[in-house]
Every structure is written in C-alpha cells, then in structure tokens.
One Martini backbone bead per residue (centre of mass of N, CA, C, O) as a GRO file, in nm:
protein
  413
    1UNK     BB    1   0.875   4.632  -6.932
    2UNK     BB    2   1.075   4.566  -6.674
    3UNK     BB    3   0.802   4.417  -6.355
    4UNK     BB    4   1.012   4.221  -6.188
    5UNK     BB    5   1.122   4.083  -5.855
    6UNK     BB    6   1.312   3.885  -5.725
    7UNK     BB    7   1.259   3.705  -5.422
    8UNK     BB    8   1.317   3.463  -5.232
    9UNK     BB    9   1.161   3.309  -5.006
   10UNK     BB   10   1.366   3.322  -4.743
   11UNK     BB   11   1.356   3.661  -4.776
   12UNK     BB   12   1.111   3.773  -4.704
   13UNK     BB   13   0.935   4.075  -4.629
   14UNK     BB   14   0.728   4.330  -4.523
   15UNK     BB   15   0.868   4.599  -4.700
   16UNK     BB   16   0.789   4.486  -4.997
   17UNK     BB   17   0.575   4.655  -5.104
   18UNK     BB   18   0.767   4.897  -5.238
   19UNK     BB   19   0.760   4.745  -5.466
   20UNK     BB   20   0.459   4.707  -5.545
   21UNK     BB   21   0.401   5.050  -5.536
   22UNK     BB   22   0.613   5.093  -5.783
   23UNK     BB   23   0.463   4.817  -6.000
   24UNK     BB   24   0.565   4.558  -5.986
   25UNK     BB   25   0.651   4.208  -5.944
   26UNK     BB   26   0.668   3.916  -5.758
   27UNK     BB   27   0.919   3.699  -5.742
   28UNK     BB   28   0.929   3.341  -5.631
   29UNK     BB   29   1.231   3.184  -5.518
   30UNK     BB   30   1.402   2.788  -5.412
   31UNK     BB   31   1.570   2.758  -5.689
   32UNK     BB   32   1.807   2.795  -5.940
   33UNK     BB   33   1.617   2.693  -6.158
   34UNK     BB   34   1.408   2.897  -6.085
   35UNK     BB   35   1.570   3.135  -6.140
   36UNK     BB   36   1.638   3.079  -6.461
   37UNK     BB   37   1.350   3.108  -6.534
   38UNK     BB   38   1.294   3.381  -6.496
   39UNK     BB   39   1.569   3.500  -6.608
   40UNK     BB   40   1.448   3.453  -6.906
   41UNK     BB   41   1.185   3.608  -6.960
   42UNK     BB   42   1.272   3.944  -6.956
   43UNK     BB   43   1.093   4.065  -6.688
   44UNK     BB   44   1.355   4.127  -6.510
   45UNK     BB   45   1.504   4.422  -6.299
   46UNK     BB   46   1.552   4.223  -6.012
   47UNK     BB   47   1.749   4.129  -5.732
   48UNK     BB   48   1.633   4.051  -5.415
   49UNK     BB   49   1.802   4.078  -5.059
   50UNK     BB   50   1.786   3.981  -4.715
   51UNK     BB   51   2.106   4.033  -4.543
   52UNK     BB   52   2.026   3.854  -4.307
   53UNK     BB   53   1.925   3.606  -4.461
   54UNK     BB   54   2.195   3.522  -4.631
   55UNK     BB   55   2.360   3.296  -4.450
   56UNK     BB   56   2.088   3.079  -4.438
   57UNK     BB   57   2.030   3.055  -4.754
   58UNK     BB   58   1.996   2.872  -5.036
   59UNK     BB   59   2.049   3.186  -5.240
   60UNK     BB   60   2.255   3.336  -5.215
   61UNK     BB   61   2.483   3.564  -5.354
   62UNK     BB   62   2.677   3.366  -5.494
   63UNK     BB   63   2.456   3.182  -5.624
   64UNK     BB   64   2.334   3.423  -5.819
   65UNK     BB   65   2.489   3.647  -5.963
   66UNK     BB   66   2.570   3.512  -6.206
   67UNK     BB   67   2.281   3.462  -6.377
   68UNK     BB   68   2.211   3.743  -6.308
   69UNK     BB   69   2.419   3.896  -6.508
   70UNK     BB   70   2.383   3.746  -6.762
   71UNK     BB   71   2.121   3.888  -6.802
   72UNK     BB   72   2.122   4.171  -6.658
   73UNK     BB   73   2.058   4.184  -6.362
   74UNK     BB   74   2.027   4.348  -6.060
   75UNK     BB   75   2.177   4.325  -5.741
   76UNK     BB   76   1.981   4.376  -5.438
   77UNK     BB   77   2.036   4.487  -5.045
   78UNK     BB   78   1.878   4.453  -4.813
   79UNK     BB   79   2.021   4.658  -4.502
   80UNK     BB   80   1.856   4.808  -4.310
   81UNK     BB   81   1.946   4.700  -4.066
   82UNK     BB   82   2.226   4.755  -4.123
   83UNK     BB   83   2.573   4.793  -4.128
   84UNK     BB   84   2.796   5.028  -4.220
   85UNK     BB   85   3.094   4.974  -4.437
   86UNK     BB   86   3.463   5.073  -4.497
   87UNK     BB   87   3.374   4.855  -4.716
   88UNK     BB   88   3.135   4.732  -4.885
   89UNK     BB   89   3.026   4.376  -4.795
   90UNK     BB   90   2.873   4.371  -5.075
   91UNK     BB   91   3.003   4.475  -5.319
   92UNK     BB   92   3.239   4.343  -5.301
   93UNK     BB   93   3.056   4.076  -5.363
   94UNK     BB   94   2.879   4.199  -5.615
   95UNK     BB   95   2.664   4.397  -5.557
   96UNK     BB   96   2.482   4.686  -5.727
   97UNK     BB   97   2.320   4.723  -5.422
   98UNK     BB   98   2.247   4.922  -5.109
   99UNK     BB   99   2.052   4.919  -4.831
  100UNK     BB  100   2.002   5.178  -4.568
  101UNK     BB  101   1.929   5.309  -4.286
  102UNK     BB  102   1.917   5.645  -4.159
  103UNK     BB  103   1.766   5.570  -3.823
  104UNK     BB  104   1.930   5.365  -3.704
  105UNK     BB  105   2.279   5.307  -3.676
  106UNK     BB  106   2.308   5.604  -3.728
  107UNK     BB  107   2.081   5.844  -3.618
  108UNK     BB  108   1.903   5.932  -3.884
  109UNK     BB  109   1.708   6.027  -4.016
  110UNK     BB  110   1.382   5.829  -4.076
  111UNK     BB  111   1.347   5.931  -4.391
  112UNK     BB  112   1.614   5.767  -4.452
  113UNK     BB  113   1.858   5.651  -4.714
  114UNK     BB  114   2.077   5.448  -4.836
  115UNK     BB  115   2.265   5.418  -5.111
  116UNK     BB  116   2.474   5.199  -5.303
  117UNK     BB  117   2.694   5.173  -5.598
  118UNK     BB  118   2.644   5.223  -5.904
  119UNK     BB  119   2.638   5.482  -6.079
  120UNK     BB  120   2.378   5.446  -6.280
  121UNK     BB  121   2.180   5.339  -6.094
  122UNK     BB  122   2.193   5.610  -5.902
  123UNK     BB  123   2.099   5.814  -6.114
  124UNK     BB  124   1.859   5.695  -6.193
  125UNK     BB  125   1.724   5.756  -5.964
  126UNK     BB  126   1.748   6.048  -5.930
  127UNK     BB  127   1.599   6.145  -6.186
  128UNK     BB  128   1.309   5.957  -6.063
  129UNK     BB  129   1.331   6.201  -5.848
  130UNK     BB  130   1.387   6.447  -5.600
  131UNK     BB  131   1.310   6.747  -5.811
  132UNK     BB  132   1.178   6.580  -5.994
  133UNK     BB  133   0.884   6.501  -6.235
  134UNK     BB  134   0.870   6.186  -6.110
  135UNK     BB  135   0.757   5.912  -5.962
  136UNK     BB  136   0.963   5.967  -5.704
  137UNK     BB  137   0.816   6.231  -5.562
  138UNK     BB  138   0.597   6.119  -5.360
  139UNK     BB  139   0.911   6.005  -5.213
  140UNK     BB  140   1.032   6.266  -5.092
  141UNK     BB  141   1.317   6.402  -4.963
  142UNK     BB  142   1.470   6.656  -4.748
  143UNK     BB  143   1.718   6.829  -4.757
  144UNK     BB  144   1.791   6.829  -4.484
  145UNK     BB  145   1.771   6.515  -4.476
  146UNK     BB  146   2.002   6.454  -4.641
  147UNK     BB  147   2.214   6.549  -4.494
  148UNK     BB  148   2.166   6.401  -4.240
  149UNK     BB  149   2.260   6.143  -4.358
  150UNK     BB  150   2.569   6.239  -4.432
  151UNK     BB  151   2.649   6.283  -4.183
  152UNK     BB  152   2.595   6.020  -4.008
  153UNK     BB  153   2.755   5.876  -4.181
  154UNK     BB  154   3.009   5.959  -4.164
  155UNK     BB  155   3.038   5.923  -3.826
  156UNK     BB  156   3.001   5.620  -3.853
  157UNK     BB  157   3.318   5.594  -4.023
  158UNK     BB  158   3.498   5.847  -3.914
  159UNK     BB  159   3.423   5.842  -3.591
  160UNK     BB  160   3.517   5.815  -3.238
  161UNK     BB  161   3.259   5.822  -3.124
  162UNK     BB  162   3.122   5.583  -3.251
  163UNK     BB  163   3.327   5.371  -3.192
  164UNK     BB  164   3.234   5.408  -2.890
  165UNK     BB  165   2.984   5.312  -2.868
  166UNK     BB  166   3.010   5.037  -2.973
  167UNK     BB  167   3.218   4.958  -2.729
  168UNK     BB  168   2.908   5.003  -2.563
  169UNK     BB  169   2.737   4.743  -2.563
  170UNK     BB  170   2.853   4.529  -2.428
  171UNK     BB  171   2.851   4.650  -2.137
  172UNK     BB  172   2.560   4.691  -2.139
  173UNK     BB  173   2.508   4.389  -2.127
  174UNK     BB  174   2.684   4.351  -1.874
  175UNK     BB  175   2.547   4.500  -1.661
  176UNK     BB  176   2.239   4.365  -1.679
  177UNK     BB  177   2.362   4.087  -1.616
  178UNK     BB  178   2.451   4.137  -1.321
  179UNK     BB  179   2.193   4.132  -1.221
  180UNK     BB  180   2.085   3.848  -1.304
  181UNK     BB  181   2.297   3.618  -1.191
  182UNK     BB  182   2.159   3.523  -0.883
  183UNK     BB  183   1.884   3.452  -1.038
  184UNK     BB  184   1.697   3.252  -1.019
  185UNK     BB  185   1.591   3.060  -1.357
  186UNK     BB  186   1.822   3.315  -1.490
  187UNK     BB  187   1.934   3.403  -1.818
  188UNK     BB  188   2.260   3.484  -2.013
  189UNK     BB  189   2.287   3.597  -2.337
  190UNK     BB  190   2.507   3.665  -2.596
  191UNK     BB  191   2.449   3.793  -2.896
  192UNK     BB  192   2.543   3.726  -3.252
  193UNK     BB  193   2.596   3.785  -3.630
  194UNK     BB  194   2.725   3.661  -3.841
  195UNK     BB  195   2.788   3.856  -4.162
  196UNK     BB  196   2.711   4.094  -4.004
  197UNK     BB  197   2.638   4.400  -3.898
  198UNK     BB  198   2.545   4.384  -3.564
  199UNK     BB  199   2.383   4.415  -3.266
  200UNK     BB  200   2.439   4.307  -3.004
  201UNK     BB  201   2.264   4.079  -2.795
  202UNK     BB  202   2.024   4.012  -2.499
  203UNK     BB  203   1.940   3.733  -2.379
  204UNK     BB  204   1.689   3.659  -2.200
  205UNK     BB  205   1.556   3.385  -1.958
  206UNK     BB  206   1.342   3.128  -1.824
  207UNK     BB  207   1.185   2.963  -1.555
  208UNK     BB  208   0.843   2.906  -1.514
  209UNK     BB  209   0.878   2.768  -1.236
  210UNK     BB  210   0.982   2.987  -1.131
  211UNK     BB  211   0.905   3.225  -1.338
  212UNK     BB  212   0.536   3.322  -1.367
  213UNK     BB  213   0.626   3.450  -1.620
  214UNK     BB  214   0.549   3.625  -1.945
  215UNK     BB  215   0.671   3.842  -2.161
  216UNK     BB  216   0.435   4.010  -2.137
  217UNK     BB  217   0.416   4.006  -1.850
  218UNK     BB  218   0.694   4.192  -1.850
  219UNK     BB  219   0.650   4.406  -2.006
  220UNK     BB  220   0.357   4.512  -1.835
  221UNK     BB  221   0.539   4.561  -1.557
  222UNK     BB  222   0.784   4.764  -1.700
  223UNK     BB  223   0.481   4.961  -1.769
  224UNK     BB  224   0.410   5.048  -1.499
  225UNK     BB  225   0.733   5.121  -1.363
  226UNK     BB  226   0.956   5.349  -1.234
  227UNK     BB  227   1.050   5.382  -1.494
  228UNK     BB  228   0.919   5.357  -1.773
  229UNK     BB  229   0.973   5.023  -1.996
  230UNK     BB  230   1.018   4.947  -2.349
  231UNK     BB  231   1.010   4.639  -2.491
  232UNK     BB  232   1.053   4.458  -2.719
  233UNK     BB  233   0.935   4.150  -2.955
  234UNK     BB  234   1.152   4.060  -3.047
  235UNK     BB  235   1.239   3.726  -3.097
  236UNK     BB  236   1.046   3.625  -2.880
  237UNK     BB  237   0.901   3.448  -2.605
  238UNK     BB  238   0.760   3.340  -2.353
  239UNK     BB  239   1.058   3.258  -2.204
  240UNK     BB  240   1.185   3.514  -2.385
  241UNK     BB  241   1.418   3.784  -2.442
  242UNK     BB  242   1.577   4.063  -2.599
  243UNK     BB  243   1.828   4.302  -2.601
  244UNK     BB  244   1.941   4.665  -2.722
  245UNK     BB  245   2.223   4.886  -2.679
  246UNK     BB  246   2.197   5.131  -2.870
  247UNK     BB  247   1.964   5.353  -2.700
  248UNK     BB  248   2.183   5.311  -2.451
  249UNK     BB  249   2.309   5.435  -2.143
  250UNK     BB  250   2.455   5.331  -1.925
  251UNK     BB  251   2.240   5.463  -1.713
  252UNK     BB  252   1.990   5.260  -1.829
  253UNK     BB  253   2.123   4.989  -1.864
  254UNK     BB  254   2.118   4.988  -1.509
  255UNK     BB  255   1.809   5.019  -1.504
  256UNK     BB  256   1.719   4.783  -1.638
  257UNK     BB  257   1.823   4.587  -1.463
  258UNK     BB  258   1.742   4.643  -1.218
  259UNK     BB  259   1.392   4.600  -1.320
  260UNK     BB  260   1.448   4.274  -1.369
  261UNK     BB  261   1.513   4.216  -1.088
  262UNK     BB  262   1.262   4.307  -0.953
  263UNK     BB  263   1.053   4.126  -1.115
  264UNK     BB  264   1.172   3.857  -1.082
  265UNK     BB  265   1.200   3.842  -0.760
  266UNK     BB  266   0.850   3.958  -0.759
  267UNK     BB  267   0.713   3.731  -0.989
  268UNK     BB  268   0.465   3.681  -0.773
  269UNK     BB  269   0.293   3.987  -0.822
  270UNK     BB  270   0.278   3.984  -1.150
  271UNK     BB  271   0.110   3.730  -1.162
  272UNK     BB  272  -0.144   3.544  -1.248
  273UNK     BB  273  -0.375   3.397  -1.182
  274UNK     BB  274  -0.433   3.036  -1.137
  275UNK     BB  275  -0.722   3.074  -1.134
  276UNK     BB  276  -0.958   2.899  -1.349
  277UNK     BB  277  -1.249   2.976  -1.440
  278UNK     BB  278  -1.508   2.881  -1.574
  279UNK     BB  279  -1.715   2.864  -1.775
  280UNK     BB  280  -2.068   2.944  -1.886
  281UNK     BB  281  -2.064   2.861  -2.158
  282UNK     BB  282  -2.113   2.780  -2.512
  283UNK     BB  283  -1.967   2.865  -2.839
  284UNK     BB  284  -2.065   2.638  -3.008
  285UNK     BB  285  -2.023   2.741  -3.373
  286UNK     BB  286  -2.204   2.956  -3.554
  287UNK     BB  287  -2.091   3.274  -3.670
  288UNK     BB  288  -2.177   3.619  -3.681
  289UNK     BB  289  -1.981   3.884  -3.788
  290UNK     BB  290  -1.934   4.238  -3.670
  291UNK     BB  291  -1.736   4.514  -3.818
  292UNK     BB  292  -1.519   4.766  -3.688
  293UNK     BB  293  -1.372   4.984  -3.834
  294UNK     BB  294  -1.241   5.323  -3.818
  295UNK     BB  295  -1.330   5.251  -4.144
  296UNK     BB  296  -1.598   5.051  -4.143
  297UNK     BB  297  -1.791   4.742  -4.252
  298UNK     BB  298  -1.765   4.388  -4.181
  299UNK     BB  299  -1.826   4.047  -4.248
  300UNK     BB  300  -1.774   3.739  -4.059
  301UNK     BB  301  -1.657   3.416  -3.972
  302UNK     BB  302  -1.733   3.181  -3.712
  303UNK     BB  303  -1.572   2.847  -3.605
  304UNK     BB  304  -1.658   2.669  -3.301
  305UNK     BB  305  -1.470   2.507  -3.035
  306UNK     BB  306  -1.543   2.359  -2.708
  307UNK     BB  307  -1.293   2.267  -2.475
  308UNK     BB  308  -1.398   2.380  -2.179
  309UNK     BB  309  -1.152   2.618  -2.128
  310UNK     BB  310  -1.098   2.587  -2.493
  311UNK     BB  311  -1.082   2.752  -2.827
  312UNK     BB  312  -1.166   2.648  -3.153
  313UNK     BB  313  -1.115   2.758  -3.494
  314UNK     BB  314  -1.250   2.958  -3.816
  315UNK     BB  315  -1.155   3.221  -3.971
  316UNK     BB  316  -1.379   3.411  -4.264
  317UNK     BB  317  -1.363   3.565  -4.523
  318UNK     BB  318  -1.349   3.657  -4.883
  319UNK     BB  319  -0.987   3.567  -4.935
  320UNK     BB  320  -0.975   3.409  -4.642
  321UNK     BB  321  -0.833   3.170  -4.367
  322UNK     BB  322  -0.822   3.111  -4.013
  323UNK     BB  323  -0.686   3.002  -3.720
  324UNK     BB  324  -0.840   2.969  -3.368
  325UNK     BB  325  -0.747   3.067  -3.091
  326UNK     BB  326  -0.831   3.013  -2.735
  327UNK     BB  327  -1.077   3.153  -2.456
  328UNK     BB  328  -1.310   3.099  -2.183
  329UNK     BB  329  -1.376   3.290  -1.859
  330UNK     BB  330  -1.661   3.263  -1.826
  331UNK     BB  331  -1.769   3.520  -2.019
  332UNK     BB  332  -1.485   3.563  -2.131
  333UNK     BB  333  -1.324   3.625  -2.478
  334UNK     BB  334  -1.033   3.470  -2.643
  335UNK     BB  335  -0.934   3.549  -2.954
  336UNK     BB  336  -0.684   3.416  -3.223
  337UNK     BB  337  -0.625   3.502  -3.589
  338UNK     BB  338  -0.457   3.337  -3.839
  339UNK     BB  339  -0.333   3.431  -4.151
  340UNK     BB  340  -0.161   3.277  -4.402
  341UNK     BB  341   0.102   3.512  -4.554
  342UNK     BB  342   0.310   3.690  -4.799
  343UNK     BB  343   0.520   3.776  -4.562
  344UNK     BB  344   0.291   3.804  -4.409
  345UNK     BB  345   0.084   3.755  -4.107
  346UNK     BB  346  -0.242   3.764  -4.025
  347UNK     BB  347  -0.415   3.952  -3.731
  348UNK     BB  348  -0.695   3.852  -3.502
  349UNK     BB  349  -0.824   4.020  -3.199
  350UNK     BB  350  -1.051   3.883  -2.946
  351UNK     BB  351  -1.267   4.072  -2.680
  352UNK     BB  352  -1.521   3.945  -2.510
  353UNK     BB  353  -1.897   3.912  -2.409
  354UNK     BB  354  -2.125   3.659  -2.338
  355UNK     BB  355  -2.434   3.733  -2.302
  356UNK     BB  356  -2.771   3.660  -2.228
  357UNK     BB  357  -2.868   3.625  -2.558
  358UNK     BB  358  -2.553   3.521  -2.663
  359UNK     BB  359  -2.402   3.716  -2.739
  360UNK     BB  360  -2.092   3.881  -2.873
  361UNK     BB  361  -1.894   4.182  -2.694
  362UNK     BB  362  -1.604   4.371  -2.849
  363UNK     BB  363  -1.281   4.373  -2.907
  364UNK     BB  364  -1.042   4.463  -3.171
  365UNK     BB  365  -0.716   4.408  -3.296
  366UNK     BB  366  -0.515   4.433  -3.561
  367UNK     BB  367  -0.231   4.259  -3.774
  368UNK     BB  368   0.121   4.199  -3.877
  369UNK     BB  369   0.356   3.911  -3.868
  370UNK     BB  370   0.669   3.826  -3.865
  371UNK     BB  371   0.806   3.544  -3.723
  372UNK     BB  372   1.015   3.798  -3.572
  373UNK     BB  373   0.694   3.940  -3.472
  374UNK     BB  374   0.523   3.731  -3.251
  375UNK     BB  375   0.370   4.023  -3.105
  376UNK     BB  376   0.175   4.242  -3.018
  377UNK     BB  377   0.260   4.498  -3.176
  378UNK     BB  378   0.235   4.331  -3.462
  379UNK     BB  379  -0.075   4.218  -3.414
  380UNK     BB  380  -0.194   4.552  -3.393
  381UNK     BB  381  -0.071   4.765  -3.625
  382UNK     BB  382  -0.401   4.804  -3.720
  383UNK     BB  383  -0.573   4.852  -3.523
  384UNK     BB  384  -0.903   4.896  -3.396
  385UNK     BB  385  -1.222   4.793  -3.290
  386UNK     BB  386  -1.498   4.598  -3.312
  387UNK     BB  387  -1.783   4.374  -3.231
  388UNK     BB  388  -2.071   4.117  -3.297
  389UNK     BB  389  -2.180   3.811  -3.214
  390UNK     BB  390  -2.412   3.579  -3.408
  391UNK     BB  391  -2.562   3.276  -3.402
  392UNK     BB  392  -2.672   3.043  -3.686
  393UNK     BB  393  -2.554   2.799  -3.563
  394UNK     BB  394  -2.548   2.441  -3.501
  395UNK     BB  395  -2.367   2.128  -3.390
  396UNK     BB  396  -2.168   1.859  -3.288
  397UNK     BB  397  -1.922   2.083  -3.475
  398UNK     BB  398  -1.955   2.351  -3.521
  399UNK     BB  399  -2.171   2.356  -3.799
  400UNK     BB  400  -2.268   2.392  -4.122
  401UNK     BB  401  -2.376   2.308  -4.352
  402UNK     BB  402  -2.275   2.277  -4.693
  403UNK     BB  403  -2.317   2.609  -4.834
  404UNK     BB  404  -2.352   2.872  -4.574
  405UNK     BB  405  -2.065   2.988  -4.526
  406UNK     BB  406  -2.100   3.186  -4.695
  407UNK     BB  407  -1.956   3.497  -4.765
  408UNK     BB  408  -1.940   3.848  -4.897
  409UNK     BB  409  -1.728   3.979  -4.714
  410UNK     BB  410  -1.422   4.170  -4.639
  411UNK     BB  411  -1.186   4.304  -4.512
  412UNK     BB  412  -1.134   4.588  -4.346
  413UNK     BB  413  -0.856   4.883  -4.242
   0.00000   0.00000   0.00000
C-alpha cells in the first residue's frame, strides 16, 4: 500500500501529526527534481500543499500538479486558515481535494472540515469513516456536527448576512485604529494577503523609545483591565501585534481600540523598572536537571555560561539539544531553551531560584511553535511542570570533560 506523502519543504505545518496519525509517512520535498523523484518511487499516496503558504512556495501547485497528476497522485490543499468561495479557487486550478476548518470562517462547530473535491476521493472517505467500522471511526463526528457544519457552509456562501460581515471587517479595523492615530510612536496598517480569502488584519506597531513597552507587556497589560482583552501572538513581533476583526463586533472593535490607546498613552505605568539588579551567583558550569511533568519525570543536562546578567548555554535530552538564552537578576532565573524540529520547534521555559546551597528550585514550561507562533500561548502549550537543578561539573567554559555529558533519559511530558 502506498503510505507515504509528500509536502514540499516550505509547506510544513504544525498540524501535519494528523497525517502521521494515520500511518503515513511524510516526505519532505525543496525542488523538481525532488519531487519526480519521490513520486517515482510507486509508494506516493498523496501530495499536501499548505495553501496559505501556496503563493510564495518554490513548488506552487501549478508547478507540481503535472508530476502528481502523471503519477497518478491526487493533490490536497490544507486551507484550513482560508475561506471558501463557490466556485471553489484551488478546484478550479486543478487540485483534487481542499479542506476548510468548519469552526473558523464559517462558524461552524469547532470539530467539523469541509472536504471538497473528486467525487471517488469523497466516497472513499465516507466509506472509511463514521458511522463505518473502519479505521475513520476513531475519528468520528457526530451527525448534530456534520448538519451544523453544511448549514454554516451554505450561510458562508449564499446568506446576505454573511457577506454583511465580510464587509464589516475592514470598518472594524478602521475604528481600532482611529484611537490610535494621534498617539506618538504608534503606526497602523491594514494588512491583506492576495491569493487567498482571508480576513484582512490590522498590524499595531510602536516605537519602544517613545512606547516602553514589549508585546507581552501589551498583551498583559490588556488582561488585567477591565473588560478584560485577550489578544492572540500570532506572527507578533517584540513591537508589533496583528488584530483579527472576525470574532469582534462593532462596539468590541470600539472597545479594543479604545483600551490600546489607554495602554499606549500610560505605557510607563505598565512598563517593568528598567533598574536591573546585578547577579548574585554564577550560574556557569554543567547542571543536572530533574524534570516533573504532569505525569512523569525525566532527567536532562544543561550547560551554563554567564556573562553579567546574561546567560547562554545548551540543553540536552536524550533525542535532540537546544540552545538556551536567559538571565538572571539577583537569584532569579529565566532560561528558555529551543530545539529546532520540523515542523515546529520544540520550547522548554525554566524559571526559577538560586538557593543557599547552589540548587536551582522552579517553574517550567513545556510547548511547541511555528515561524509565524513564536509568543507565550504556544511556546507553553504542552503544560506546566517542576525543575530542579544541581551543578555536576565547572571549568573556564562550563562544561565537563568529554564523554561525561550523556544523559540516560529524554523528555517526556
């Protein structure tokens, strides 16, 4: 049987288990070549194609379609982000199959998709899903779900209220940033993303000279106050946030603007002293660390070095290693280490004291986060846990001889 299936390189996306889940195997593809190559092999299932990020791919679908085609491959566009649109914009060009989120733009229940496509490739679903006993069962959604997902579909495509929403995105944008037009330092731009239906959004930016304030610090500045406001951290940056005009209404858009321009306006009350106690420890050298997670615990090293309040180092499992920035201000540490994996980076956040006695005794952690999802929310979504830290070894680089460094056990949480 063929089980495995391609995604170019740049398409990788988070939610890409749901394929290994189901026994696949991925192949990643970055050129032609590559691509002619894998689905030479006979054991090609499918070709996935991540459609937002369709328009700046080397391997577009209008460039792979024929290859897959030839082959005998059918090619699927995860659209799960984006809107549909009768007729459908990724069909017409020749892909065999698109899937849409039933709880995003639609408004649909939260645990339904859209399939769209060939007729056999539909059937073939259905057959091997609920309420069959194959192995699509696991997997079921139940019929409430499934009407509510085709009513929301038809309102999204043929209801006049709908297309009044649509059209009441860009006003909401444009409330939000009349509150902040004449607040120095803060600029606003409305942002669209051509090829793809999708809700245009508003960038916030700021000048951190003029606004002391950092996007978390803005972020929980907003949940403090009442109403209190939850904004997302996609594709944030240290001084700039995006804003989704989808899930407000008028007076909410209204309210939004409102609370950021209070926010920028008294951005020193909410801004952290700039007076930054020194050290009191060294932290460099090599530590063993014993990890709690929720259920289990694990052993892992790290390598320390610091410079002033400044700390850099490495952190091991027994599968992969991460680099590790921090600080520590007085006895207080913050450390966050990443491990680069495909198609997310894995991120462990260590935060915690000094002791008397040289441990290291706190909070941490655990989550995973693509490019454009590099904030708290999902930098922690894998849940809270314990640390504990006891140095093993120093020298001039903290670090110990060589061969002394393996760890016996690996993350686990």
């Amino acid at each position: 049987m063929a089980n495995k299936v391609i995604i170019p390189e740049d398409h990788r996306f988070a939610y890409e288990q749901a394929i290994r889940l189901a026994g696949a195997q991925i192949v990643s593809v970055q050129t032609p070549d590559e691509l002619s190559s894998a689905l030479g092999t006979g054991e090609v299932a499918m070709v996935c194609l991540l459609g937002r990020n369709e328009g700046s791919s080397s391997l577009p679908l209008d460039t792979l379609l024929a290859s897959a085609h030839a082959a005998g491959v059918p090619v699927l566009i995860n659209a799960a982000g984006l809107s549909p649109a009768n007729p459908d914009r990724w069909i017409g060009r020749g892909a065999d199959l698109v899937v849409y989120a039933g709880g995003k733009y639609l408004r649909g229940p939260q645990s339904t998709a859209i399939v769209l496509g060939r007729r056999k490739l539909c059937e073939a679903m259905w057959w091997n899903s609920a309420p069959h006993q194959a192995f699509g069962r696991s997997m079921k959604v139940g019929k409430e779900e499934a009407i509510g997902a085709v009513v929301a579909l038809d309102r999204w495509i043929n209801s006049a209220a709908a297309e009044k929403e649509r059209d009441g995105w860009r006003p909401r944008l444009q409330s939000i940033a009349v509150h902040l037009h004449d607040i120095a330092g803060v600029e606003t731009n409305v942002l669209s993303w051509a090829g793809s239906v999708t809700a245009i959004r508003l960038k916030v930016s700021w000048d951190k000279s003029v606004i002391p304030l950092d996007a978390e610090g803005l972020r929980l500045a907003l949940l403090r106050q009442r109403p209190r406001i939850l904004i997302h951290d996609f594709w944030s940056t240290p001084t700039s946030i995006i804003l989704d005009p989808i899930n407000l209404s008028d007076d909410e858009a209204d309210t939004v603007g409102r609370a950021l321009s209070a926010i920028f306006v008294r951005s020193q009350e909410f801004a952290t002293s700039a007076q930054v106690p020194p050290a009191e420890t060294d932290v460099t050298g090599l530590w063993l660390v014993e990890l709690s997670f929720v259920r289990g615990r694990k052993e892992h090293r790290i390598e320390l070095r610091q410079h002033g309040t400044e700390v850099t180092g490495i952190h091991q499992t027994a599968t992969s290693h991460g680099r590790i920035v921090g600080k520590i201000r007085g006895s207080k540490i913050e450390l966050e280490a990443e491990h680069e994996a495909t198609p997310i980076h894995l991120f462990y956040r260590f935060e915690g004291m000094v002791g008397r006695d040289g441990s290291i005794v706190g909070t941490a952690r655990f989550g995973g986060a693509a490019p454009e999802h590099l904030g708290p929310v999902f930098k922690g979504q894998y849940g809270p846990g314990t640390w504990r830290a006891t140095r093993i070894a120093i020298n001039q680089f903290g670090a110990v001889p060589a061969g002394d460094g393996v760890i016996s056990e690996g993350r686990e949480c």
